[in-house]
C-alpha positions as a Markdown table, in Angstrom:
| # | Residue | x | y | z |
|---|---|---|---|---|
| 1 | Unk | 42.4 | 131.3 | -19.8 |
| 2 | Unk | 41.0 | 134.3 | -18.1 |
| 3 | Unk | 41.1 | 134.2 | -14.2 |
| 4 | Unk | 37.1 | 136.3 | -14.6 |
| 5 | Unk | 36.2 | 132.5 | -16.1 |
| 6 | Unk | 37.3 | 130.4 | -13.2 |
| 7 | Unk | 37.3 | 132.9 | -10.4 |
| 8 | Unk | 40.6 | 133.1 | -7.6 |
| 9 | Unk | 40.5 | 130.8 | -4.7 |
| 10 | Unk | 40.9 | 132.9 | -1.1 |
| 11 | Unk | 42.5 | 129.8 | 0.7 |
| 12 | Unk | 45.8 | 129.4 | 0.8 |
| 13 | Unk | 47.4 | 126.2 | -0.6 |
| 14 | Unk | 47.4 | 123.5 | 2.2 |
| 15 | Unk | 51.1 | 122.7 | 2.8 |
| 16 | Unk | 51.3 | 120.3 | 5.3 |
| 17 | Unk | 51.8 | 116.5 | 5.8 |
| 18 | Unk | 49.8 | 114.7 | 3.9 |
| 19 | Unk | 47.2 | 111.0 | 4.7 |
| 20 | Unk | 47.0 | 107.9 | 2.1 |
| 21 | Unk | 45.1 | 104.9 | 2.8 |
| 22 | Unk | 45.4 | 101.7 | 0.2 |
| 23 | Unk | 43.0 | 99.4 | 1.0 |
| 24 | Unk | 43.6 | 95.7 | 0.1 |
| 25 | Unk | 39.9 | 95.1 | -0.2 |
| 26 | Unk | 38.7 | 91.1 | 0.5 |
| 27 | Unk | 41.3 | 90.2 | 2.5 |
| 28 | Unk | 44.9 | 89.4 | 1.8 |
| 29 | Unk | 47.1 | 86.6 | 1.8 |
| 30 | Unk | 49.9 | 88.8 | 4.6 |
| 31 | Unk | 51.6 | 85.0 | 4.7 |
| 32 | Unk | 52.5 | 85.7 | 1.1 |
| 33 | Unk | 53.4 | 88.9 | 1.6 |
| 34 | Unk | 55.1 | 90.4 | 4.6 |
| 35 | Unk | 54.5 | 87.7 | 7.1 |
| 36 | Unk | 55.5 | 84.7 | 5.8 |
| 37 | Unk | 54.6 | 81.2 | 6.7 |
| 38 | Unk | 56.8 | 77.9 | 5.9 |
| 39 | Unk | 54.8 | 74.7 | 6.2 |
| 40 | Unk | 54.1 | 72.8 | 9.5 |
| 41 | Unk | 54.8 | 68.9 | 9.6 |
| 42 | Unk | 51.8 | 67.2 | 10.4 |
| 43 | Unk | 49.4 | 70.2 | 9.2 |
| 44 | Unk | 47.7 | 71.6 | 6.6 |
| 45 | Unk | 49.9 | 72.8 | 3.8 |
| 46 | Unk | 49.9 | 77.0 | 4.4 |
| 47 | Unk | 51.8 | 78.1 | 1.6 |
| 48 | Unk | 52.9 | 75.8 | -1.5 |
| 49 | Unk | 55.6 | 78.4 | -2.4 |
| 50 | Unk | 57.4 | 77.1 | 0.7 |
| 51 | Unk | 57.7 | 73.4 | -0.6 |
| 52 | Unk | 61.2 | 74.8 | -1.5 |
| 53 | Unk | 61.5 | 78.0 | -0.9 |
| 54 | Unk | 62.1 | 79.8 | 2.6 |
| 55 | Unk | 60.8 | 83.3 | 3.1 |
| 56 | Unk | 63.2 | 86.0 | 2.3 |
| 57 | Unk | 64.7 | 89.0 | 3.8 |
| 58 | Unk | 65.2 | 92.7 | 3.3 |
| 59 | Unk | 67.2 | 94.4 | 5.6 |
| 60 | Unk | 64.7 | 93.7 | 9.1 |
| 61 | Unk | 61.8 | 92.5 | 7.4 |
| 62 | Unk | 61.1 | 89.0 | 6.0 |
| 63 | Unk | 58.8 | 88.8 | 3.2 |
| 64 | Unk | 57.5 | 85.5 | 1.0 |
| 65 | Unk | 59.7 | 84.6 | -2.1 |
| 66 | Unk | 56.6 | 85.4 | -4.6 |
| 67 | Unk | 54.6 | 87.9 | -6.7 |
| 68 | Unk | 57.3 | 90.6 | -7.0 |
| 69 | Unk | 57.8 | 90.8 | -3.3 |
| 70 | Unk | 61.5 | 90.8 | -3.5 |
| 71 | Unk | 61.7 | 94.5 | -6.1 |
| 72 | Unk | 59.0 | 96.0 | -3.5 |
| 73 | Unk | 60.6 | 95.0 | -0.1 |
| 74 | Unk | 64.5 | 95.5 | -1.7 |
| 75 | Unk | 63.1 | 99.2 | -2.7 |
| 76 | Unk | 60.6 | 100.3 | 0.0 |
| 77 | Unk | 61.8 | 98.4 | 3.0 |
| 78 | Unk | 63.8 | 101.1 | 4.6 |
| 79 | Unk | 61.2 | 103.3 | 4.7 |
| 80 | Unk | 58.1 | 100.5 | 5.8 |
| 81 | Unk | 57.1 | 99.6 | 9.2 |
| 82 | Unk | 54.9 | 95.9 | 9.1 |
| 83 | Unk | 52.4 | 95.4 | 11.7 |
| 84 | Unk | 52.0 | 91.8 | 12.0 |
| 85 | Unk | 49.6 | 89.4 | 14.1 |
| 86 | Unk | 46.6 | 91.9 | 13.9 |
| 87 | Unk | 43.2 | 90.2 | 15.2 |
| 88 | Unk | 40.0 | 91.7 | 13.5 |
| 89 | Unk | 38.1 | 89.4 | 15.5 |
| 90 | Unk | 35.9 | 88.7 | 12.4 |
| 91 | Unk | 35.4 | 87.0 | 9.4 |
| 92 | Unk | 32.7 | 89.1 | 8.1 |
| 93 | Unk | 33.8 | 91.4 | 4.9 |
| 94 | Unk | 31.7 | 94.6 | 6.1 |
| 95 | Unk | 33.1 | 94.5 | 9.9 |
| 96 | Unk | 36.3 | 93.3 | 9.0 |
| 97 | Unk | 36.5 | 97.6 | 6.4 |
| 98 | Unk | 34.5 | 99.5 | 9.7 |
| 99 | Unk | 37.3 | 97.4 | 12.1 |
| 100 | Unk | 40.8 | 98.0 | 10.1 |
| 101 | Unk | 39.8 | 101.6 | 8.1 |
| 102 | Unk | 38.4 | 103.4 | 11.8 |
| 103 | Unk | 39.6 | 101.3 | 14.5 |
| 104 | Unk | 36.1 | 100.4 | 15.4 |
| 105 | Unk | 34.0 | 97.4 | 14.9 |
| 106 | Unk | 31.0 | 99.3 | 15.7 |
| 107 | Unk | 29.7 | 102.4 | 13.8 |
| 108 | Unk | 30.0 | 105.9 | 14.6 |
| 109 | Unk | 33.7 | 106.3 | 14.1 |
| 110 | Unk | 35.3 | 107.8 | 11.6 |
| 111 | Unk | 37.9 | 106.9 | 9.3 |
| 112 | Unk | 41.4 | 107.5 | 10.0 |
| 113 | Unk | 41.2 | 109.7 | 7.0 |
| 114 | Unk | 38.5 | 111.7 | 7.8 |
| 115 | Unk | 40.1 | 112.6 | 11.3 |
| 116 | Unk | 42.7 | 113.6 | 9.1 |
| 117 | Unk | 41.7 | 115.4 | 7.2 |
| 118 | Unk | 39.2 | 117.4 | 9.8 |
| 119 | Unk | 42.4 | 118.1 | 11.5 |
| 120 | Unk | 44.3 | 118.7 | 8.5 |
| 121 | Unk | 42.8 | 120.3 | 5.8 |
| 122 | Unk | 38.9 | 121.3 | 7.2 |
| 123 | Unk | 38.5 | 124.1 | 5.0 |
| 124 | Unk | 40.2 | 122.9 | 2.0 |
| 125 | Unk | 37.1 | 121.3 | -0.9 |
| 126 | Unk | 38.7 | 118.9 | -1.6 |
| 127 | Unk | 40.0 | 118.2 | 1.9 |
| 128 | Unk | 39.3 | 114.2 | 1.7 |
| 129 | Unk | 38.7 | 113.0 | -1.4 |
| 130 | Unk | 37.9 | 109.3 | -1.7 |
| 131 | Unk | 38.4 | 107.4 | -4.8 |
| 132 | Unk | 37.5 | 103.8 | -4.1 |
| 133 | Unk | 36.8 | 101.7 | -0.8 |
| 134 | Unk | 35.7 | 102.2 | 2.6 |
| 135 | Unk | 35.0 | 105.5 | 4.0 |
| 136 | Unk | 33.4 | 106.8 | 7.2 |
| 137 | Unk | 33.4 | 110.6 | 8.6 |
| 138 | Unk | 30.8 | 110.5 | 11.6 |
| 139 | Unk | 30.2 | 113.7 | 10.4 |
| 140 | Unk | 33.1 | 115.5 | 11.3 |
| 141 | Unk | 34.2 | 116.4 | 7.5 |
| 142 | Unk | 32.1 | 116.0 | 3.8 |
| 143 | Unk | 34.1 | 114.1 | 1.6 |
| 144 | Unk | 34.9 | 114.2 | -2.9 |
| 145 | Unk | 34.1 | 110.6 | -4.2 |
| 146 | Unk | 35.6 | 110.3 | -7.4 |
| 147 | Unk | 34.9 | 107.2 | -10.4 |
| 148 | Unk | 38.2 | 108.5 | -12.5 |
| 149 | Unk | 40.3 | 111.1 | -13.1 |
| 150 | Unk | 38.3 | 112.6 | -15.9 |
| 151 | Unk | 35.7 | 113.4 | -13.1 |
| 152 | Unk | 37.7 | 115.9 | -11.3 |
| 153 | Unk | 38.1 | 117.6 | -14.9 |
| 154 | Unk | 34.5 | 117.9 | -15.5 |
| 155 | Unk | 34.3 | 118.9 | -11.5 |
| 156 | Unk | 35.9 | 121.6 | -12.1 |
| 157 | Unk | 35.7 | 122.8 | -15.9 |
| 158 | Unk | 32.0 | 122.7 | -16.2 |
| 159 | Unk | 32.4 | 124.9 | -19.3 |
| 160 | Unk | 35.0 | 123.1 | -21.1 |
| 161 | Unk | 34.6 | 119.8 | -23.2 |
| 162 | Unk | 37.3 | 117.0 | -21.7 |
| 163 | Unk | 38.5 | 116.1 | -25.0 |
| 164 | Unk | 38.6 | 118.6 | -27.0 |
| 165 | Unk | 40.1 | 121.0 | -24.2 |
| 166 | Unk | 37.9 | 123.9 | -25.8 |
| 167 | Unk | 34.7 | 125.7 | -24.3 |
| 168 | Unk | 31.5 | 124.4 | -24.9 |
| 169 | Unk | 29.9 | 128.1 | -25.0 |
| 170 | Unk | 31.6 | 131.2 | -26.2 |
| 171 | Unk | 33.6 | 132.5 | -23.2 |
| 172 | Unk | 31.9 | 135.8 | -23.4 |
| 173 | Unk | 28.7 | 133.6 | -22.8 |
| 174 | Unk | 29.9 | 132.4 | -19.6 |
| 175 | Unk | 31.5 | 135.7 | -18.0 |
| 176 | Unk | 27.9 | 137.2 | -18.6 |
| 177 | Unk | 25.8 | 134.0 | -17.3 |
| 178 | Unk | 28.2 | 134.3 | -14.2 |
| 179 | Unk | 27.9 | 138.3 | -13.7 |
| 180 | Unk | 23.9 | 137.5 | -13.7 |
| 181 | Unk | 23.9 | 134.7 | -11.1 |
| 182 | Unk | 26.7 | 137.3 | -9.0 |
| 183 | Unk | 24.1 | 140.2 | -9.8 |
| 184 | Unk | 21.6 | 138.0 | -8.6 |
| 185 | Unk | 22.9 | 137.2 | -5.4 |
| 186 | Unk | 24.1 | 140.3 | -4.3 |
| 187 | Unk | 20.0 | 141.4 | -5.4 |
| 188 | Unk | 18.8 | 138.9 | -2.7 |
| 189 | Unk | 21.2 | 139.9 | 0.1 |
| 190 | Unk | 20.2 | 143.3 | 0.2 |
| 191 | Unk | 16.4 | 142.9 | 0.2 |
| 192 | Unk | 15.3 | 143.6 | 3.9 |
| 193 | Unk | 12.8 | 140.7 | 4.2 |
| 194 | Unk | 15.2 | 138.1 | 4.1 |
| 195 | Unk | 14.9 | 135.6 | 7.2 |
| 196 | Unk | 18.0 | 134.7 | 9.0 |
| 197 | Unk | 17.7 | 130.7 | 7.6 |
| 198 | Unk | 17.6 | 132.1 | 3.6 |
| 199 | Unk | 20.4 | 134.5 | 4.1 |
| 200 | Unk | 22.5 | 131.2 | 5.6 |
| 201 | Unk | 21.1 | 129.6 | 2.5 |
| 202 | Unk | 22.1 | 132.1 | 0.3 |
| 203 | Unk | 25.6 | 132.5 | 2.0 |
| 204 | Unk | 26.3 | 128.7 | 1.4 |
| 205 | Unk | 25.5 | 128.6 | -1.8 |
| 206 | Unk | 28.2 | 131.6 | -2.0 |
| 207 | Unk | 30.2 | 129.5 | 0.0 |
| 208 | Unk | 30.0 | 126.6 | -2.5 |
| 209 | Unk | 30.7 | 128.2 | -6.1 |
| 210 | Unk | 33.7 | 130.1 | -4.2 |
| 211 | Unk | 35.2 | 126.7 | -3.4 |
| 212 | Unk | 34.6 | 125.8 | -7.0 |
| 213 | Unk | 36.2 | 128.5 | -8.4 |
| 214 | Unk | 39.1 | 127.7 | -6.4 |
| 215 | Unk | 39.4 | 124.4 | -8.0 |
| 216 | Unk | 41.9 | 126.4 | -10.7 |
| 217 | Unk | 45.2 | 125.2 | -9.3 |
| 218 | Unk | 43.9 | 121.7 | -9.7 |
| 219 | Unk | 42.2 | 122.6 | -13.4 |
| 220 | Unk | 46.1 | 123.4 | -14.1 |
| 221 | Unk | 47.6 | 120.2 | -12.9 |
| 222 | Unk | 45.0 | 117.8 | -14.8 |
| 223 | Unk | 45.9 | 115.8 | -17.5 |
| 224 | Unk | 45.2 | 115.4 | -21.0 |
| 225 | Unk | 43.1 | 111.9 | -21.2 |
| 226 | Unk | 45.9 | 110.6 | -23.1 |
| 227 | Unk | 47.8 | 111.0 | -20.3 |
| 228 | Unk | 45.9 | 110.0 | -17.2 |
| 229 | Unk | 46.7 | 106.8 | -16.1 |
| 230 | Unk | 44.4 | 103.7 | -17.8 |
| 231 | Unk | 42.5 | 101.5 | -16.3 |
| 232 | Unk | 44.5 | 97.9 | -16.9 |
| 233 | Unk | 43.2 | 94.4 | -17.0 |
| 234 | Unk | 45.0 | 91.4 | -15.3 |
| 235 | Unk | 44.5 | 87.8 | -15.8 |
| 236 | Unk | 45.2 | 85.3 | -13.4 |
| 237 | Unk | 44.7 | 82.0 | -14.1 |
| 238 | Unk | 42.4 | 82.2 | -16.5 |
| 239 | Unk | 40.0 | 84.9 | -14.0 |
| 240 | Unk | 39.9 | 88.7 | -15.6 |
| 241 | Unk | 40.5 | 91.7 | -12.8 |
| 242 | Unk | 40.0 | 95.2 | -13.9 |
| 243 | Unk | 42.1 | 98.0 | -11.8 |
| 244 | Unk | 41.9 | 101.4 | -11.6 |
| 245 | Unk | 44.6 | 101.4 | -9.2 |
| 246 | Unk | 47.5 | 103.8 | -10.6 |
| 247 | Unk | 44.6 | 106.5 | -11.9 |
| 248 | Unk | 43.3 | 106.7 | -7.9 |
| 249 | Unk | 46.5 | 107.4 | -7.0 |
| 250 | Unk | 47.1 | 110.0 | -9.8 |
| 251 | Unk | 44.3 | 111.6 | -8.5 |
| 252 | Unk | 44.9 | 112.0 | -4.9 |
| 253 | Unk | 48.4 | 113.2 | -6.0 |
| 254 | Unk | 47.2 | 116.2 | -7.9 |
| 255 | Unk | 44.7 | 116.9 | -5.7 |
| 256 | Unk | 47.9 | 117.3 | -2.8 |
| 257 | Unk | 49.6 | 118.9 | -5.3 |
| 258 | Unk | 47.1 | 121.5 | -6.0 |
| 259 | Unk | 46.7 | 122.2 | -2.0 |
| 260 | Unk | 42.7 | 121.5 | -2.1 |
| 261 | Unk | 42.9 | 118.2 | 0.5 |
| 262 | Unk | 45.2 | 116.4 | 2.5 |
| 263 | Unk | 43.7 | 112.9 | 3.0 |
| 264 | Unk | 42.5 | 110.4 | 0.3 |
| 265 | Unk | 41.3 | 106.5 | 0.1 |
| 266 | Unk | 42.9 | 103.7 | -2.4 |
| 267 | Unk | 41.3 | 100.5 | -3.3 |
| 268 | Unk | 42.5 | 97.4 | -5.3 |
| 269 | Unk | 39.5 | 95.3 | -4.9 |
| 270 | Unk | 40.4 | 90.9 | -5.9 |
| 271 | Unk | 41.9 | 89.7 | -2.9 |
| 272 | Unk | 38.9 | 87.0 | -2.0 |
| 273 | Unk | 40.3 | 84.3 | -3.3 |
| 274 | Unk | 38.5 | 81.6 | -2.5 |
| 275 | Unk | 39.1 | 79.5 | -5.4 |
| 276 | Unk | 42.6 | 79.2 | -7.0 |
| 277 | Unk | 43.8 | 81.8 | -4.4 |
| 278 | Unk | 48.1 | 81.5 | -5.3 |
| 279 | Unk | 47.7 | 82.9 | -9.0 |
| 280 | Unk | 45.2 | 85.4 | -8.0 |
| 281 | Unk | 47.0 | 86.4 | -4.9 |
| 282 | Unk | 50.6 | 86.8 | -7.1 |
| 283 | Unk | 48.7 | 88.4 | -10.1 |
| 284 | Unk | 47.7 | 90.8 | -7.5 |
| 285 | Unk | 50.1 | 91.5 | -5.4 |
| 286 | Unk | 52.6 | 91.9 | -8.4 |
| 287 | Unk | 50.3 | 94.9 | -9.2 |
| 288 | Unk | 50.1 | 95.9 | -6.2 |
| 289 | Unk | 54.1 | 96.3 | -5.6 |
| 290 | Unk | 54.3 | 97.8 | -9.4 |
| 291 | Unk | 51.5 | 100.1 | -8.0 |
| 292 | Unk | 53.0 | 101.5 | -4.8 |
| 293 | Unk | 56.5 | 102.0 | -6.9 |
| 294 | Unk | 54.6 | 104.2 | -9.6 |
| 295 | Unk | 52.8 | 106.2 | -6.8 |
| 296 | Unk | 56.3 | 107.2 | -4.9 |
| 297 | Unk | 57.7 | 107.7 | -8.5 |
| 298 | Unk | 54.8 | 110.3 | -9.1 |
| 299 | Unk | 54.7 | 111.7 | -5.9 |
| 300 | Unk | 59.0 | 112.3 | -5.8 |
| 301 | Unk | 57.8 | 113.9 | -9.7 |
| 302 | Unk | 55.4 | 116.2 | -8.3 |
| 303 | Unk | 57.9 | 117.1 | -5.0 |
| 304 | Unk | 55.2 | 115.9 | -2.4 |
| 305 | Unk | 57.1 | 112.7 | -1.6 |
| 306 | Unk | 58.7 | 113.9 | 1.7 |
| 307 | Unk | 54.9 | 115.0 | 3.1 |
| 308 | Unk | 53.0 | 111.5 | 2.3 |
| 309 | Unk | 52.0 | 108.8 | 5.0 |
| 310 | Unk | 50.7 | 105.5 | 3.2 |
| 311 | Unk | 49.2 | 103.0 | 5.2 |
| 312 | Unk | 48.6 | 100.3 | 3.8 |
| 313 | Unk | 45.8 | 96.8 | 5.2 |
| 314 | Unk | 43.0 | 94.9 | 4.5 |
| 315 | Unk | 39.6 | 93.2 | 5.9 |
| 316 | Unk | 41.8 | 90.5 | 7.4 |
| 317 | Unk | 43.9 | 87.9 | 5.9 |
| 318 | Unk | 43.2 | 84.5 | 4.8 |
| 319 | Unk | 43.1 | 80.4 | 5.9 |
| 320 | Unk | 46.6 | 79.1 | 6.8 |
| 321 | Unk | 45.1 | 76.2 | 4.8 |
| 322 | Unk | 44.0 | 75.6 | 1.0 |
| 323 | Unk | 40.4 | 74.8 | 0.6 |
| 324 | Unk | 39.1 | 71.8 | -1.3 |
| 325 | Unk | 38.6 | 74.6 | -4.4 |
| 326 | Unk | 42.7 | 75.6 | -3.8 |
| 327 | Unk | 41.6 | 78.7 | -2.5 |
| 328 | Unk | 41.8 | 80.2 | 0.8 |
| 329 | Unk | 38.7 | 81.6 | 3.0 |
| 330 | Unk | 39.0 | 84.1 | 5.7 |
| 331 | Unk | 41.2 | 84.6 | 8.8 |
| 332 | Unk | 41.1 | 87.6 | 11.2 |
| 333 | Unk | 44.4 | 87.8 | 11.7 |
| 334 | Unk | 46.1 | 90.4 | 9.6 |
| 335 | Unk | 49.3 | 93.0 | 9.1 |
| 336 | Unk | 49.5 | 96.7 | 8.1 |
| 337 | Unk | 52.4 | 98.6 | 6.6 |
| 338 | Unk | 53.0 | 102.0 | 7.2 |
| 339 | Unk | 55.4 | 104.1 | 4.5 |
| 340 | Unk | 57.2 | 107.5 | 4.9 |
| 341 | Unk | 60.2 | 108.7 | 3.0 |
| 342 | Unk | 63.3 | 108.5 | 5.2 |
| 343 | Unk | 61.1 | 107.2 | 8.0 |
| 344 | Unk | 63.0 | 107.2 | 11.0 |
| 345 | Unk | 60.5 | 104.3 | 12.6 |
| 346 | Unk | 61.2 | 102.2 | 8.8 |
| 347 | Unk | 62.9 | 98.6 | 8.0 |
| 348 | Unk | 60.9 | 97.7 | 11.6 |
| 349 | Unk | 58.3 | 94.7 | 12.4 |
| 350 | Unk | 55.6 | 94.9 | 15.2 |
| 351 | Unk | 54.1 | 92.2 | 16.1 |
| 352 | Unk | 54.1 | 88.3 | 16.2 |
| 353 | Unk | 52.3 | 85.3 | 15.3 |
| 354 | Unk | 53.1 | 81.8 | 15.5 |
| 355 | Unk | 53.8 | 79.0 | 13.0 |
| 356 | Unk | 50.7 | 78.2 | 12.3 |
| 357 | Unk | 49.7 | 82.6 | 11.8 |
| 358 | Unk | 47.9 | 82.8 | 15.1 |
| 359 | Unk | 48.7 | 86.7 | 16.7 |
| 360 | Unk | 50.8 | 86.0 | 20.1 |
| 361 | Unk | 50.8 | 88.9 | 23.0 |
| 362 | Unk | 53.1 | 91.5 | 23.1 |
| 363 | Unk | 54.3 | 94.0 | 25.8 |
| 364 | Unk | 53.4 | 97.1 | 24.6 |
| 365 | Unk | 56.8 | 99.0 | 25.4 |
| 366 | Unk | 59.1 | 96.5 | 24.5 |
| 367 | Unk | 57.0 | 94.9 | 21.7 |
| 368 | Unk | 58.8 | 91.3 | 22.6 |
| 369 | Unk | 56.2 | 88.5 | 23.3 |
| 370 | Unk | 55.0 | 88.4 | 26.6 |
| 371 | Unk | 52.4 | 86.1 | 28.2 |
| 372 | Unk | 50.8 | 88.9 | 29.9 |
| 373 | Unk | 51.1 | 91.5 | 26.9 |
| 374 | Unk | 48.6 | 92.6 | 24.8 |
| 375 | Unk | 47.1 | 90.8 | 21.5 |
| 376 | Unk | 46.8 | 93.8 | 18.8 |
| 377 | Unk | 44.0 | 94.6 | 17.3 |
| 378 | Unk | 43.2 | 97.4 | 14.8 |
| 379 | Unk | 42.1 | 99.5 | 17.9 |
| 380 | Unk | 46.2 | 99.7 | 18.9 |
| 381 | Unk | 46.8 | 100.6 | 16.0 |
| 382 | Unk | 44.4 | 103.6 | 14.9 |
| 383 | Unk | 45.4 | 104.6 | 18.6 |
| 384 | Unk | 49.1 | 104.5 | 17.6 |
| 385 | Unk | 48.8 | 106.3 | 14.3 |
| 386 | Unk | 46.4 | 109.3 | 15.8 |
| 387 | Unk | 49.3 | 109.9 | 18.4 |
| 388 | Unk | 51.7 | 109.8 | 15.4 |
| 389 | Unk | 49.5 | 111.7 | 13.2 |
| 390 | Unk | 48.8 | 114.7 | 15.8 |
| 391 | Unk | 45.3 | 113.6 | 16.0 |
| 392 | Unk | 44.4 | 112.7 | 19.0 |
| 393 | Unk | 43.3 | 115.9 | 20.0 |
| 394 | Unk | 40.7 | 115.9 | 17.6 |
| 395 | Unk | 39.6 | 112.8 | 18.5 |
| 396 | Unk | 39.3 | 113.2 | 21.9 |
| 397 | Unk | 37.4 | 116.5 | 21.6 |
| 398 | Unk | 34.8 | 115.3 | 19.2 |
| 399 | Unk | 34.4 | 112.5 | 21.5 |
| 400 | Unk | 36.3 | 109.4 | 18.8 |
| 401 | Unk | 38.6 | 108.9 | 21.2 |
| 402 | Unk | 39.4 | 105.0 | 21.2 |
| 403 | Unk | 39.4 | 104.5 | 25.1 |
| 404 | Unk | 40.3 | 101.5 | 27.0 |
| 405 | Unk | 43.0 | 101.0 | 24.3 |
| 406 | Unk | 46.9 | 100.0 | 25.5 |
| 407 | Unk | 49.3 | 102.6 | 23.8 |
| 408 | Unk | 51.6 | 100.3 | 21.8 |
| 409 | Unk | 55.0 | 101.8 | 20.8 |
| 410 | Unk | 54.7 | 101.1 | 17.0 |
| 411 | Unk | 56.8 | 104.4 | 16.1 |
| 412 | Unk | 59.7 | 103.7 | 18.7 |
| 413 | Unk | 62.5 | 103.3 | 16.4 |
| 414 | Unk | 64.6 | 101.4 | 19.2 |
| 415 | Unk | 62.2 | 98.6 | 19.7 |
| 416 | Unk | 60.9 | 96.0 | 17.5 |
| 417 | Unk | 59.5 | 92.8 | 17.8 |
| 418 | Unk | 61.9 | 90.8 | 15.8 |
């Protein structure tokens, strides 16, 4: 395909570490995941897996017996730090995103993706590319929202039809449309009564096809539709979920790949289970862990793996109670997990909560409980992972700074909190 036809980017590849979050969207079951709950005599049943089963255990992390908890801990566990006993202090859906995704419950912050990717990846088009769920950027970066994969063909191969691969003018046609809007530009530039705000006009919209153009090392890496990942349909109990899951992250990968971005946002949407919560929560999170296994397997394909941070979290978490529908209704407290290859600061949990999943206080050094500790909320931890992350710089100079925040030692990998 000839290079006149798409044009040469003049950025370099971005090569550096590389931002996912996978958002858990409605709020999660964490005591049937990776902080589980056995029942209390004289209380509420929490969990009815634990009528005979007791949680289970993978290296330093327990996890519930359920979904297929036991293949995602087994595999991932070394490399996962869990975050338990999180307070989102709320129950609303909307606070709950704005809380956990920028470590604010109040607007004006952004996403920890966006700060990465400003920090990252500014000048990069695709820099953060969000392809479902929450997303803030406080105007410190644009961001790419992308439906499906097939988007980012048609993003950038205007000219070419998605399934038959072949242009949809003669190629001649388009080398000559583009000469004439080039010749056009250059036309405008030169003419001496140009003001200073249409010359900036003109020179972004320069600025803009130039970025396209440079979309090429991603137009390379795209799939044929037979082979980008398919939407798939889960049933649970009877209740039909659609996810698009495994083509987000497809997406985001070859957009890393192709050195155009370096942050991007995952949703699986489901997890408000207020009626017959334990076969949606299972059907889900069984998806979920076969999810997360494809997206390391793709990633370790593609020979990014060693660059990726996934965090992983939620709204919040739900009841340690069934409602009267056998569902579950919502509960601030909450976990993250946190993923890197060969993570130093891996098969490690942060953070406590009682019987009965209420968060207890933590010293922030030691991160044992202490009565005079701190109770975690997303705050510590966005203030934790911009430290980790190299971006509290940024934040600080753009004014995001998260202040009046304890420093908790979530990334000390000689302290843990059981």
């Amino acid at each position: 395909m000839s290079s006149r036809v798409w044009g040469n980017s003049t950025k370099e590849p971005y090569a550096g570490k590389l931002l996912v979050t996978m958002q858990l969207d409605g709020g999660v079951d964490v005591t049937q995941l990776c902080d589980p709950k056995t029942n209390v005599r004289g209380e509420p049943k929490i969990n009815r897996w634990a009528d005979q089963l007791e949680p289970d255990q993978a290296g330093n992390i327990y996890f519930a017996p359920v979904a297929s908890n036991f293949e995602f801990f087994d595999r991932f566990g070394r490399d996962m730090l869990v975050i338990n006993g999180v307070d989102s202090q709320t129950n609303s859906h909307e606070t709950g995103k704005l809380y956990n995704w920028t470590g604010s419950n109040a607007e004006g912050k952004p996403s920890l993706s966006a700060l990465f990717a400003a920090a990252q990846s500014p000048d990069q088009p695709l820099a953060y590319s969000v392809f479902e769920g929450f997303s803030r950027t406080a105007g410190l970066i644009g961001y790419n929202r992308f439906d499906n994969l097939s988007n980012i063909g048609a993003l950038i191969q205007p000219n070419v039809d998605p399934w038959s691969g072949n242009f949809k003018r003669a190629e001649s046609d388009i080398v000559r449309s583009q000469n004439l809007v080039r010749d056009g530009i250059e036309a405008l530039l030169t003419q001496p009564g140009m003001s200073a705000r249409q010359r900036q006009s003109v020179l972004r919209f320069v600025e803009a096809r130039e970025s396209r153009e440079g979309l090429q090392r991603l137009a390379e890496l795209i799939p044929t539709e037979e082979n980008i990942m398919p939407r798939e349909e889960l049933n649970a109990g009877g209740m039909n979920f659609s996810s698009s899951l495994k083509q987000q992250m497809q997406g985001a990968l070859l957009v890393f790949k192709s050195g155009l971005g370096s942050a991007a946002d995952l949703s699986l949407g489901g997890f408000d289970s207020h009626e017959d919560h334990d076969v949606v929560s299972e059907a889900l999170l069984s998806h979920f862990a076969g999810a997360v296994q494809f997206f390391w397997n793709y990633a370790e394909e593609l020979g990014i793996s060693d660059r990726i941070t996934l965090v992983i979290g939620s709204d919040f978490s739900r009841t340690n109670f069934y409602n009267d529908g056998n569902g579950k209704d919502h509960w601030p407290i909450g976990s993250y997990m946190v993923m890197e290859q060969g993570a130093p600061w891996g098969d490690r949990v942060v953070g406590l909560t009682d019987e009965l999943h209420f968060a207890k206080a933590i010293d922030p050094e030691t991160l044992k409980e202490s009565p005079q500790g701190v109770l975690m909320t997303p705050s510590h931890i966005h203030k934790a992972l911009q430290k980790y992350l190299g971006l509290d710089a940024l934040a600080s100079d753009a004014g995001f700074e998260l202040r009046d925040v304890e420093s908790v030692s979530l990334f000390d990998p000689f302290v843990m909190s059981s």
